[in-house]
C-alpha positions as CSV (number, residue, x, y, z in Angstrom):
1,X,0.0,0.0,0.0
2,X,1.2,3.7,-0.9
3,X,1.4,6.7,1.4
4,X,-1.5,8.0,-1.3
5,X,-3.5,5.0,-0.8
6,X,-3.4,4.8,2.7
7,X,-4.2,8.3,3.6
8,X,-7.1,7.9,1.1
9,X,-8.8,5.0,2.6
10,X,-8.1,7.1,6.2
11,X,-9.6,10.4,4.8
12,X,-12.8,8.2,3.7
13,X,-13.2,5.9,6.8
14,X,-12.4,8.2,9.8
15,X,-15.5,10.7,10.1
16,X,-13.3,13.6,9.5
17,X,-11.0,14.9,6.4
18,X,-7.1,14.9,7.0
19,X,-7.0,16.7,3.8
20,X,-9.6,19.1,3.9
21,X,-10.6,18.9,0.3
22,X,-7.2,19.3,-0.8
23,X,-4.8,16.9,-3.0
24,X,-3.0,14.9,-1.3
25,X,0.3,16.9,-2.6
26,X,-1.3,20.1,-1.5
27,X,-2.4,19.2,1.7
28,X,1.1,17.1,2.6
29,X,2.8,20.0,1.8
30,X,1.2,22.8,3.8
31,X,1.7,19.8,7.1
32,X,4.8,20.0,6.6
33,X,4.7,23.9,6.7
34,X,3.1,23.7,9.2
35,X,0.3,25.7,7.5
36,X,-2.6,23.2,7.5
37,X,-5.7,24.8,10.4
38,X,-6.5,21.4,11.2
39,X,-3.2,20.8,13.7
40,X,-4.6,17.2,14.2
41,X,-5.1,16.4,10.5
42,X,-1.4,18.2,10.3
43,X,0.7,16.0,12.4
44,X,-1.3,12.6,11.1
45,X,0.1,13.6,7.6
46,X,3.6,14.5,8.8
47,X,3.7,11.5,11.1
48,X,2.5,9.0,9.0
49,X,5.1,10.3,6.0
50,X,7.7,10.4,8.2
51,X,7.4,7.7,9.8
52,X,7.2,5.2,7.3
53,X,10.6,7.4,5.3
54,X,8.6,8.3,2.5
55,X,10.0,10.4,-0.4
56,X,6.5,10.6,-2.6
57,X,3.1,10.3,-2.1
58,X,3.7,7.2,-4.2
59,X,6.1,5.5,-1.7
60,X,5.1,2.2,0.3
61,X,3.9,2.4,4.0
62,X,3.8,-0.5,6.2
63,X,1.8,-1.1,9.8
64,X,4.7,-0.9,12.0
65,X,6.3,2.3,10.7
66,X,2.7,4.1,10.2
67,X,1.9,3.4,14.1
68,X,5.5,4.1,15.0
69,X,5.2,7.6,13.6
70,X,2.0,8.2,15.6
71,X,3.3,6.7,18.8
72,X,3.6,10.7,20.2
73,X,0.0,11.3,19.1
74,X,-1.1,8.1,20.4
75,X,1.1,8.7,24.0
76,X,-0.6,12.2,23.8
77,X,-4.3,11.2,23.1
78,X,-4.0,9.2,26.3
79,X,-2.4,11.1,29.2
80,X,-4.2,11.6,32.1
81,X,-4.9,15.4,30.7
82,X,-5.6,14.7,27.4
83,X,-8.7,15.9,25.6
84,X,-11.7,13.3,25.4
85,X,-12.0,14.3,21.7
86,X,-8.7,14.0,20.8
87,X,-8.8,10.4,22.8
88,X,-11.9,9.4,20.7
89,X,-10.4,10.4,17.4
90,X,-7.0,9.3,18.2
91,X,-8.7,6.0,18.8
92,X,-11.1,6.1,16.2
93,X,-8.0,6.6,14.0
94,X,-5.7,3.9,15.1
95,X,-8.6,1.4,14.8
96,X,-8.7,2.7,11.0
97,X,-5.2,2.5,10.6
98,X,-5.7,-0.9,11.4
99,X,-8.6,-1.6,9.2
100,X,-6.6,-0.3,6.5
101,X,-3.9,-2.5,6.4
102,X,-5.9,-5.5,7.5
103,X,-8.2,-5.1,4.2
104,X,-4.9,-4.7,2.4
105,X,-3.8,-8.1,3.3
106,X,-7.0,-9.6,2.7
107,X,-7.0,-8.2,-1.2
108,X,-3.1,-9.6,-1.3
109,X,-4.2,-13.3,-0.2
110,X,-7.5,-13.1,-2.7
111,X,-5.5,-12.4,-5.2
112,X,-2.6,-14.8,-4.8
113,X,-5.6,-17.4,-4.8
114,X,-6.7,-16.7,-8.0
């Protein structure tokens, strides 16, 4: 699975845009300004990217990096302190994170099958 592909299937499953109507290139690029007014959406982008060592949009992400970039987020989300909205969509998004790559795998052994 792509960077691209992933943060598709995220933007369409998680109840709220982490590219707010933007292309993908667009929106990637004002996270990393630091420019984007959604600071949540912001870091998921960043985090996810960097965490996985992507070059493109087009380069392939794996479960284990993805969630490694988002360990901060995740650590965050779930401090004593921490926001019950950011919890719920922190969760909400890890869940989906998840999902994504689970489906992924599930598409990979259907079509080794055939």
């Amino acid at each position: 699975m792509t960077y691209a592909e992933l943060i598709q299937f995220l933007d369409t499953h998680l109840g709220y845009s982490l590219t707010a109507g933007q292309d993908l290139k667009g929106a990637l690029a004002a996270a990393q300004a630091g420019t984007m007014t959604d600071p949540l959406a912001q870091e998921i982008l960043v985090a996810i990217y960097s965490g996985n060592g992507c070059d493109s949009i087009d380069a392939t992400v794996d479960r284990a990096r993805s969630f490694d970039g988002l360990a901060a987020l995740r650590l965050r989300s779930q401090a004593d302190d921490s926001d019950p909205a950011l919890f719920r969509k922190v969760l909400k998004l890890s869940e989906t994170l998840d999902r994504a790559f689970d489906e992924e795998i599930i598409r990979q052994k259907a079509a080794q099958s055939h």
